[in-house]
C-alpha positions, 0 to 999 in steps of 0.5 A, spaced: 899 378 117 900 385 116 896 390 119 889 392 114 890 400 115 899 399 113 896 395 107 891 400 105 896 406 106 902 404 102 897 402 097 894 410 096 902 413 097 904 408 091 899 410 088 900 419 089 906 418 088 905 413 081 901 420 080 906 424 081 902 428 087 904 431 093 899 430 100 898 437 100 894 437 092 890 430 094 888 432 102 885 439 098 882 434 093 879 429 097 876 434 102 880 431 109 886 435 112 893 434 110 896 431 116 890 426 116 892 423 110 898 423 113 897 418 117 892 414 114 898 413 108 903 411 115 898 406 116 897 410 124 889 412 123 884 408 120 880 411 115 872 410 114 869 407 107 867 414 107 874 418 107 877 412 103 872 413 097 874 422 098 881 419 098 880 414 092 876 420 088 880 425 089 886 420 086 881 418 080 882 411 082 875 406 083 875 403 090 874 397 087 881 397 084 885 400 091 881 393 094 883 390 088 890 391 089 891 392 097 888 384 096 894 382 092 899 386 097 897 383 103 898 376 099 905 378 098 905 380 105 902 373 107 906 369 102 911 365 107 905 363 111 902 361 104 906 356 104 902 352 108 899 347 105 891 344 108 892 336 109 888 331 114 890 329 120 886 322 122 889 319 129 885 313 130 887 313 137 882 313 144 875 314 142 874 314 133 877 318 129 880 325 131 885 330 128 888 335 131 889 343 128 895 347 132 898 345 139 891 349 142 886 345 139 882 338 137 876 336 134 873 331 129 875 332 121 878 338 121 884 340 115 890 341 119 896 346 116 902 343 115 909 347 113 913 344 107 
């Protein structure tokens, strides 16, 4: 699963760059210093609600919108552990009815993944 600060600062750099805006312009509008928008962009600093909604604003882009498409990149991400599919797994040995989830864990009625 990637890193949530990786995902949202690609996101914004796609996004500045899509607008054809250098960090200097977007750091200037957004009220926060050039190289921590740097580093929020490489995904090295996480930035507060506070600072992503400066940053949002200052590239005209409803914060709604970057979570909406940070959700979809982190399932691109996640896409090759999507390919788990959710079934259950009764054993009807020794004491009832158990299933187990993962090598680490046992317990009653649980869905376990299985990989296609």
């Amino acid at each position: 699963m990637p890193l949530l600060r990786r995902v949202i600062g690609a996101v914004l750099r796609r996004i500045r760059l899509g607008q054809g805006r250098t960090l200097r312009e977007v750091a200037g509008a957004a009220g926060v210093s050039l190289p921590y928008l740097s580093e929020v962009e490489r995904g090295t600093k996480e930035a507060s609600s506070e600072v992503l909604a400066a940053i949002c604003r200052a590239l005209g882009l409803p914060m709604p919108d970057l979570l909406d498409e940070v959700r979809r990149e982190m399932l691109r991400e996640a896409a090759p552990a999507s390919q788990m599919v959710t079934r259950l797994a009764v054993n009807r040995g020794g004491g009832g009815p158990r299933c187990s989830v993962g090598r680490w864990m046992r317990c009653a009625s649980v869905a376990q993944p299985v990989r296609l």
